[in-house]
C-alpha positions in Angstrom: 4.2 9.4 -42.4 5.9 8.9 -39.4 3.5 8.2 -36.5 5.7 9.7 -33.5 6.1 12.8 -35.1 3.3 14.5 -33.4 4.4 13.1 -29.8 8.0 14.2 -30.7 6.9 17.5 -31.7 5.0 17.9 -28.4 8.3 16.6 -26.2 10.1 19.1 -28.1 8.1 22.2 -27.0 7.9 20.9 -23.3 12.1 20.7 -23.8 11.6 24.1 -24.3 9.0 25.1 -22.4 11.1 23.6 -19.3 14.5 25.1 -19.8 12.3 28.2 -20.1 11.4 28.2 -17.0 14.0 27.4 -15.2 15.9 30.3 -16.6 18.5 28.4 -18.9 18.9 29.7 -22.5 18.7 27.3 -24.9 21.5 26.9 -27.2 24.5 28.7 -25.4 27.0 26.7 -24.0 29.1 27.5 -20.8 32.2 25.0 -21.1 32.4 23.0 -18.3 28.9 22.5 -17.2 28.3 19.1 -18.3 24.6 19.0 -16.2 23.5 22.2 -18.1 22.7 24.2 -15.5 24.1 27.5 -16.2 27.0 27.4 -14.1 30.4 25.7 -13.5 30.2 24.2 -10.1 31.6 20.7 -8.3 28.3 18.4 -10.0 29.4 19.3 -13.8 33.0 17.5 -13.0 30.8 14.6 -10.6 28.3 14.3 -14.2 31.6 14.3 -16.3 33.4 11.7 -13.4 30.1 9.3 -13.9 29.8 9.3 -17.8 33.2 9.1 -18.5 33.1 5.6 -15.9 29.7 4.9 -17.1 28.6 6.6 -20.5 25.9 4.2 -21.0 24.5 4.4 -17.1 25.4 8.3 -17.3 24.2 9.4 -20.5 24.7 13.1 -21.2 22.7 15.6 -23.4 24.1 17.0 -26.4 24.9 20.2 -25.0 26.1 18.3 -21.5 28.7 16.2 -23.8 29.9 19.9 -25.9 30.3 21.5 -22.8 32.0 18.5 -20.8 34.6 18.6 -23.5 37.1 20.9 -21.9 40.2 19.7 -23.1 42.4 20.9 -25.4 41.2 23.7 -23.7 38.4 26.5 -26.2 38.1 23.5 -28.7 37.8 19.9 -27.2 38.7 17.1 -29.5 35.0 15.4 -29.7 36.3 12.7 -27.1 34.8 12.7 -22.8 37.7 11.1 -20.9 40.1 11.6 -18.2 41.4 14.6 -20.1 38.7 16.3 -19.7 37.7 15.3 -16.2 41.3 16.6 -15.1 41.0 20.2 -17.0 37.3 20.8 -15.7 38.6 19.8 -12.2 41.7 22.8 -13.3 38.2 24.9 -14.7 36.9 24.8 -11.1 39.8 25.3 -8.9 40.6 28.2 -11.7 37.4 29.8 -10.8 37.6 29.2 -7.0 35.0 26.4 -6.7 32.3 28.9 -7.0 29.6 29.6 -10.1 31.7 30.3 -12.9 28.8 31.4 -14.7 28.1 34.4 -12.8 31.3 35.8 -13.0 
């Protein structure tokens, strides 16, 4: 038996409990918005500028890194880097700087 199963069980429902709250649905992805917080603005590219400099200082979720991966554009190639820094920073000025995600 694996002793941290219980506590990993228990982190997983506050995961869920959390994202609950704070109105995010779990398991859809909104490309571009690498600090999963339901919409495209100027901090998903800052989150994608610092893990791309610093991925070990600036880790991402797995749903940050799926959604920071922006380029080639509807598919990514499974790869953060300046490719994908540049078309989120294209993403944004696309959608006028704004919340994408409400639009």
């Amino acid at each position: 038996m694996n002793r941290h199963r219980p506590l990993i069980a228990v982190f997983l429902l506050a995961s869920l409990f959390a994202a609950s709250l704070a109105g995010a649905r779990i398991g859809e992805i909104l490309p571009g918005d690498a600090d999963q917080d339901g919409a495209l603005t100027v901090a998903d590219l800052v989150t994608l500028v610092n893990h791309v400099g610093d991925p070990a200082g600036h880790p991402l979720t797995t749903l940050g890194r799926t959604a920071g991966d922006v380029f080639p554009a509807e598919r990514g190639d499974g790869v953060l880097d300046a490719r994908d820094v540049s078309e989120l920073a294209a993403l944004l000025l696309k959608a006028g700087g704004g919340k994408a995600g409400d639009r």
